[in-house]
C-alpha positions in Angstrom: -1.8 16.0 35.2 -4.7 13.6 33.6 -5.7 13.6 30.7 -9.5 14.5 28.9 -11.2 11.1 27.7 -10.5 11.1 23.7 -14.2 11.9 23.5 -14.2 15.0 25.4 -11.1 16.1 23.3 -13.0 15.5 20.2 -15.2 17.7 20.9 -13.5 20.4 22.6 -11.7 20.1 19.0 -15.5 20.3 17.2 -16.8 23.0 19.2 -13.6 25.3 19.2 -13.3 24.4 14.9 -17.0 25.4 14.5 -16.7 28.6 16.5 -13.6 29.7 14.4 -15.6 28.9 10.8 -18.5 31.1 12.5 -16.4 33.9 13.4 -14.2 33.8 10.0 -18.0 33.7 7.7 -19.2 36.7 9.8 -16.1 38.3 7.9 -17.3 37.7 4.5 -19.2 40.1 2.9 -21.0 40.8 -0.5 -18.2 42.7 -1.3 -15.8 39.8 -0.6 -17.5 37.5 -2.9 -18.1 40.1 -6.1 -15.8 38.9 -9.0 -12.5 40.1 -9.9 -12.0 42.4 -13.1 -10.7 41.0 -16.2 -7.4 41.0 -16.6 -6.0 43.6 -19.2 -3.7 42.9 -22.4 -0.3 44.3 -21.0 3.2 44.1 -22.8 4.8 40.9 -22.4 1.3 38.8 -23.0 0.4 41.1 -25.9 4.1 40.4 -27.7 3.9 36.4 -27.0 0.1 36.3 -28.4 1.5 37.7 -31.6 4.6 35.5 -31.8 2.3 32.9 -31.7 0.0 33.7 -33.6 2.8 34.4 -35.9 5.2 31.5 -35.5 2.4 29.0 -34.5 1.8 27.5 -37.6 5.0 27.3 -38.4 6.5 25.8 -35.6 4.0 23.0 -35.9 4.8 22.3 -39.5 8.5 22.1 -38.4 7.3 19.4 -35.7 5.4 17.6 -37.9 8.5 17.3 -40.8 10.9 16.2 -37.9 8.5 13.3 -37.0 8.1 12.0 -40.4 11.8 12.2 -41.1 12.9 10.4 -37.9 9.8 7.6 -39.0 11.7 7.4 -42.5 14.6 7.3 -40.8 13.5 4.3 -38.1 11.5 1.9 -40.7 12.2 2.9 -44.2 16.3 3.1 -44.2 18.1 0.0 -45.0 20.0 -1.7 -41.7 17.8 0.6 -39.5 17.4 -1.5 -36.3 13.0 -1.5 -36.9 13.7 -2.0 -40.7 10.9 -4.6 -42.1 12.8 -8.0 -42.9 11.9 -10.5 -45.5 9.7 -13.2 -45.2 10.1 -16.7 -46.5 8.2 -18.0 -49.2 5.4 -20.6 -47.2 5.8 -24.4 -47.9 3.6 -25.5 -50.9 0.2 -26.9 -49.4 0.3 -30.7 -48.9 -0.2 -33.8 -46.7 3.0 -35.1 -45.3 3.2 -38.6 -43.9 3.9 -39.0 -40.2 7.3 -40.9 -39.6 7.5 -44.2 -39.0 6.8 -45.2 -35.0 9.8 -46.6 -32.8 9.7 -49.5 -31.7 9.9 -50.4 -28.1 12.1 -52.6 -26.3 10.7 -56.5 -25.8 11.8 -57.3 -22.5 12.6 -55.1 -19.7 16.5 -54.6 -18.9 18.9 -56.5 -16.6 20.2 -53.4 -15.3 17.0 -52.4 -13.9 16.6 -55.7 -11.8 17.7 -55.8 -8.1 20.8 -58.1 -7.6 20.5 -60.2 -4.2 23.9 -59.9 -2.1 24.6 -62.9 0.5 27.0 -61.9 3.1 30.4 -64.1 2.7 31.9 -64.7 6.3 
């Protein structure tokens, strides 16, 4: 059994997609596309609307007190590990005299010299 070229697969592909989107929007009709109707307020929804509406406010307050305490309790506490440390006082301003250069050897070393070795025989 051979094989179609790759282009005559393509569009074998093409033309059998296309006729399938035709076929599937000659299903659609007005009524298909006319918007849904709004959902209704039923039980559950209606309950958790009103517990938070009620609790809301409150529930934020009590997230907002538990993230300034646990800031108090990472910068402002004494040993904490991001506690502020203190600084030492800054040198008085003034002009400082470089020290003094060292002086460098006069004459190069006899270790760094090459040694000539005559062969004793």
């Amino acid at each position: 059994m051979t094989t179609p070229p790759a282009e005559d697969r393509r569009s074998a592909t093409e033309a059998r997609l296309r006729a399938a989107l035709t076929a599937r929007a000659a299903q659609v009709t007005h009524h298909d596309l006319r918007r849904e109707a709004p959902p209704r307020d039923r039980g559950r929804t209606a309950r958790a609307r009103t517990v938070r509406a009620r609790y809301g406010p409150a529930l934020a307050a009590l997230a907002t007190a538990a993230a300034v305490a646990a800031v108090c309790l990472l910068f402002l506490l004494p040993g904490s590990p991001l506690a502020p440390t203190s600084v030492q006082p800054a040198r008085p301003p003034g002009i400082t005299d470089p020290p003094p250069p060292t002086p460098a050897p006069a004459t190069p070393s006899s270790a760094g010299t090459p040694r000539v070795v005559t062969p004793s025989g």
